[in-house]
C-alpha positions as CSV (number, residue, x, y, z in Angstrom):
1,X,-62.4,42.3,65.4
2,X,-60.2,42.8,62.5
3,X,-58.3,45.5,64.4
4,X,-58.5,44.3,67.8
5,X,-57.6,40.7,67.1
6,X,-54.7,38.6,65.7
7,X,-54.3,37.5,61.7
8,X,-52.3,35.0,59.7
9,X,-52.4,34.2,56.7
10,X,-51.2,31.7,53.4
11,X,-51.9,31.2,49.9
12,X,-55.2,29.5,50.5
13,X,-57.1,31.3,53.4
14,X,-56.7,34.1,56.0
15,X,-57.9,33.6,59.7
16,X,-58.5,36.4,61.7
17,X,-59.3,35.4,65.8
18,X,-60.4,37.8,69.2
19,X,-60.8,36.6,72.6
20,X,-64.8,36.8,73.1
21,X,-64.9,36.5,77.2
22,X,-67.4,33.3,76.9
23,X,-66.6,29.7,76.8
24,X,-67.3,28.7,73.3
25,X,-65.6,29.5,69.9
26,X,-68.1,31.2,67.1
27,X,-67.1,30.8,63.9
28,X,-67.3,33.1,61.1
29,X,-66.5,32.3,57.2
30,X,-66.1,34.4,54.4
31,X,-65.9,33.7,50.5
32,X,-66.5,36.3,48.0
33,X,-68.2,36.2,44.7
34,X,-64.8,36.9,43.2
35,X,-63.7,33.3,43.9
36,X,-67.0,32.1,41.4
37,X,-70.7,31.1,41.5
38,X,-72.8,29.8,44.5
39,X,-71.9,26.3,43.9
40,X,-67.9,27.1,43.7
41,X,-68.6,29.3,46.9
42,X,-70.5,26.7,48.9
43,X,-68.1,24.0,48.4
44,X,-65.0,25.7,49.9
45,X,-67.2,27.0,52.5
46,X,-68.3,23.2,53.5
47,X,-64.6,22.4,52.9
48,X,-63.8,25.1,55.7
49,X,-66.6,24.5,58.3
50,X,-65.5,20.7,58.1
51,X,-61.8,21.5,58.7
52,X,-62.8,23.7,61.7
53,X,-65.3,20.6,63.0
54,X,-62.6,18.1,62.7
55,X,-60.4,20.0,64.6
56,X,-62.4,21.8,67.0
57,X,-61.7,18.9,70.1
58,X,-58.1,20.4,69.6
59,X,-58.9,24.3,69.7
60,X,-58.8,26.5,73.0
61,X,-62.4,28.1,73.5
62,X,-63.2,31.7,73.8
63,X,-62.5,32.7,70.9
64,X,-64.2,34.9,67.8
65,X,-62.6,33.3,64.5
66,X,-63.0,34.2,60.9
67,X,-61.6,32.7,57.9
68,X,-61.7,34.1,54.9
69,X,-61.0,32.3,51.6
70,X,-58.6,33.0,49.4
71,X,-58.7,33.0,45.0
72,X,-56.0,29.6,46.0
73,X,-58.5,27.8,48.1
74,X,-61.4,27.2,44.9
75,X,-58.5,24.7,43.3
76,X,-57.0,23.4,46.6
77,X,-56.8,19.4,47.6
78,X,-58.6,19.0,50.6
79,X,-55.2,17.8,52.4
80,X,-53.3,21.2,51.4
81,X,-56.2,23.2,53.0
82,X,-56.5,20.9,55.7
83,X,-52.8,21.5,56.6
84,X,-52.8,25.4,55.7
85,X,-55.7,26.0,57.9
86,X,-54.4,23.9,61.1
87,X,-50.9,25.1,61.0
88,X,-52.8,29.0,61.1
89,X,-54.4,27.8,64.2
90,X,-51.5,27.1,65.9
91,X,-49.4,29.9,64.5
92,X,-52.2,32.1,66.0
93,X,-51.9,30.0,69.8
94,X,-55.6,28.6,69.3
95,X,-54.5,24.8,69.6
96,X,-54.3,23.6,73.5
97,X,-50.9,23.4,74.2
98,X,-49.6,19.6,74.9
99,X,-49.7,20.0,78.5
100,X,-53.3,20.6,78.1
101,X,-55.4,17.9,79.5
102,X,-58.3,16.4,77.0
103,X,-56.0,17.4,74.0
104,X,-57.0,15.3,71.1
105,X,-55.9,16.0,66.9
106,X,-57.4,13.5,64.9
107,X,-54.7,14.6,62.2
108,X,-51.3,14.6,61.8
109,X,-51.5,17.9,59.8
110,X,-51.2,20.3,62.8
111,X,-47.8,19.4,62.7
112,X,-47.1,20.4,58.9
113,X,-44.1,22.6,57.9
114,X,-43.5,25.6,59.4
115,X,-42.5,27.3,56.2
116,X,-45.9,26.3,54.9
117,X,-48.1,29.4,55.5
118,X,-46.2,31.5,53.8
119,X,-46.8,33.2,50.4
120,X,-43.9,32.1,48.5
C-alpha cells in the first residue's frame, strides 16, 4: 500500500491511503514505541481513531488509510491535530467534494490553512 497508494504528510502525523475496490474505508493506525510508553501510545492512538470517527460522515469510501504518528503528535492540542489530520484528507481527495450529496463536516477545521501541513 505504501508504494501503490498516495501520502501526505505534516509535523504531527503522516497518512498514507489506496483505493480498496469495496464500499467501506478500513482504517489502519500506527504509533511506535519511540514516541513513549503504552499509556503515551494509546492516548494519541484514541486521539487519532476519534478524529477519523468524527469525520468519517465527510470521507469518500473505498478506501485503505493509515496514519501514522509522528514524535509532534505525543505534545499536540487536540485542535492542531484535529486540523493537521483533516486538511491531509482533503489534500489527498478523500473528503466528498461539495457537490456531493449527504456531505456533512461537523468541524470547521477541514477548511484550515493551506500552508498548514507543511514542515516548516
Amino acid at each position: 500500500m505504501y508504494n501503490k497508494g498516495k501520502s501526505a504528510a505534516s509535523k504531527y502525523v503522516a497518512v498514507y491511503c489506496a483505493r480498496n475496490r469495496t464500499a467501506i474505508n478500513k482504517l489502519g493506525i500506527t504509533v511506535s514505541t519511540k514516541l513513549g510508553g503504552a499509556v503515551q501510545r494509546n492516548r494519541i492512538r484514541r486521539r487519532l481513531k476519534e478524529i477519523y470517527r468524527l469525520s468519517e460522515k465527510s470521507l469518500r469510501t473505498g478506501y485503505n488509510i493509515v496514519l501514522v504518528a509522528r514524535q509532534a503528535s505525543r505534545d499536540a492540542k487536540w485542535k492542531d491535530l484535529e486540523s493537521s489530520v483533516l486538511y491531509l484528507f482533503k489534500k489527498l481527495g478523500l473528503t466528498q467534494s461539495d457537490n456531493s450529496p449527504g456531505k456533512s463536516v461537523g468541524t470547521n477545521a477541514i477548511n484550515a490553512d493551506k500552508n498548514y501541513g507543511e514542515e516548516r
